[in-house]
N, C-alpha and C positions, 0 to 999 in steps of 0.2 A: 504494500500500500504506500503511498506517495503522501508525503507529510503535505498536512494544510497549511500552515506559512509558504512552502514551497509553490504548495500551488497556486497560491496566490501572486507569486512571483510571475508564473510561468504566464503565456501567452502564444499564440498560435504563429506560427515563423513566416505565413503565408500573410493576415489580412487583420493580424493583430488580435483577432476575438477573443475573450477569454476561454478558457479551458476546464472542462468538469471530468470527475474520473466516468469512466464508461461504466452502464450499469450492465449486471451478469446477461442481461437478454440479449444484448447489444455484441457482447463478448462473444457468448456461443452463436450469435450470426453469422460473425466471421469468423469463425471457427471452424462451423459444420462447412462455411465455401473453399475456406483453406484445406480442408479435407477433401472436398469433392474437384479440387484443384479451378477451381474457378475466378478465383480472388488474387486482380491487380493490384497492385497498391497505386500510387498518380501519376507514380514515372513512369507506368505500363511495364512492370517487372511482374510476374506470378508472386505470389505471396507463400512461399512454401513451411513457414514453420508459424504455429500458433501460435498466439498469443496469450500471455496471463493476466494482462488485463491492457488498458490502455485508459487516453487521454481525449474528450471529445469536444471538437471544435463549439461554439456557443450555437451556430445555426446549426448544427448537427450534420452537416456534410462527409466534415471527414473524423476518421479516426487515427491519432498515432498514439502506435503502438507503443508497451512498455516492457522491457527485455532485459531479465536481469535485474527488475525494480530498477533501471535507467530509463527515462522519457528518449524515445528517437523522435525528436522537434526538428526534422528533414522535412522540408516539403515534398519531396519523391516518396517518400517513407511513409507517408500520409497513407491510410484506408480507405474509402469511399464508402461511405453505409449506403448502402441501396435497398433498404428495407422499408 
């Protein structure tokens, strides 16, 4: 889990919005695509390994991911929720 002072810090590297932790629904969505190998991330790379949880944009567009409890705040690294 990602400290709240931290996140308060953070901010989205794209368009500025703030950033909330992803909630578990949201998680296993791109989960179940990263398993059925269907899930780009923004740079149009496949998405091959799961996530344990992530970071999600304020308009809920994208997700980045969090690996290792590290934020990857890359804009290519971003998720796309299309849910």
């Amino acid at each position: 889990m990602i400290d709240a002072t931290l996140l308060k810090m953070l901010c989205c590297p794209d368009n500025h919005e703030e950033l909330m932790v992803a909630h578990p629904v949201q998680i296993s969505a791109i989960n179940r695509a990263i398993t059925n190998g269907v899930q780009n991330n923004r740079g149009g790379k496949p998405v091959r390994d799961k996530i344990e949880s992530g970071l999600v944009r304020a308009d809920e567009k994208y997700i980045y991911p969090i690996r290792d409890g590290i934020p990857v705040l890359l804009k290519d690294e971003a998720i796309p929720i299309g849910f």
